[in-house]
Structures are given as structure tokens and as C-alpha cells.
N, C-alpha and C positions, 0 to 999 in steps of 0.2 A: 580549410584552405591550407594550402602546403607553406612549407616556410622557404623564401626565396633566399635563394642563396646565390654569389659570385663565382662562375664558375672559373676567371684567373685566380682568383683565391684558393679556390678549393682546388686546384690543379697544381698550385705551389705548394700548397701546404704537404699534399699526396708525396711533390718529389720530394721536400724535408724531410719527409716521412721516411721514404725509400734509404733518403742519404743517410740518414742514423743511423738506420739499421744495418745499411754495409759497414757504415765507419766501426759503430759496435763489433761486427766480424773481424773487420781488420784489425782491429785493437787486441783484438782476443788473438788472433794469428800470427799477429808480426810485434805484438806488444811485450814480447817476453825478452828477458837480458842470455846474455850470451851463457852467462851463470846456467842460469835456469834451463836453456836449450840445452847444454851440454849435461845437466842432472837428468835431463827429459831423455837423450842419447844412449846417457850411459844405463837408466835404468829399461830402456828399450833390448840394448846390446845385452843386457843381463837377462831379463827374462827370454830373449831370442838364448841364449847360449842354456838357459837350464833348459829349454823345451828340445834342444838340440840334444842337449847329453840323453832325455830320457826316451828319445826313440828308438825302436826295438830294430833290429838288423834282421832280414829275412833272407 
């Protein structure tokens, strides 16, 4: 026999489920210090500028 289960329960539990896992995202995306973004920029802007110098002119 099957195990009976609630299905408003298991329908909340699903969206806590959902909601971690964006909040996890967000955390990861919007959780870094101004610090941090601007080391993350600059070594962007750095590697963007060496791959610039080493392209060939045709």
C-alpha cells in the first residue's frame, strides 16, 4: 500500500524548496561587497585589455 501523504504539505514544502534555492542564487549574485565587485571589474577590464592587445590587424 502506498504511503499517504498531505498534499498542502507537500506543496509548501516544494515552494521552500523553490525559495532556497533562488535565495541561494541571489546570495551568490547580489551578495558580494562593493570591494569585491570592483576586484571582479578590474580583473575583467584586465583580461578584456590583454586579449585586445594580442589581436593581429589584417
Amino acid at each position: 500500500m502506498a504511503e499517504i501523504i498531505n498534499l498542502r504539505r507537500a506543496r509548501k514544502a516544494r515552494a521552500r524548496d523553490d525559495a532556497a534555492t533562488n535565495a541561494a542564487a541571489n546570495r551568490a549574485a547580489f551578495g558580494r561587497t562593493k570591494a569585491e565587485r570592483e576586484a571582479a571589474r578590474a580583473v575583467e577590464q584586465r583580461r578584456d585589455s590583454l586579449l585586445d592587445g594580442a589581436k593581429r590587424d589584417d
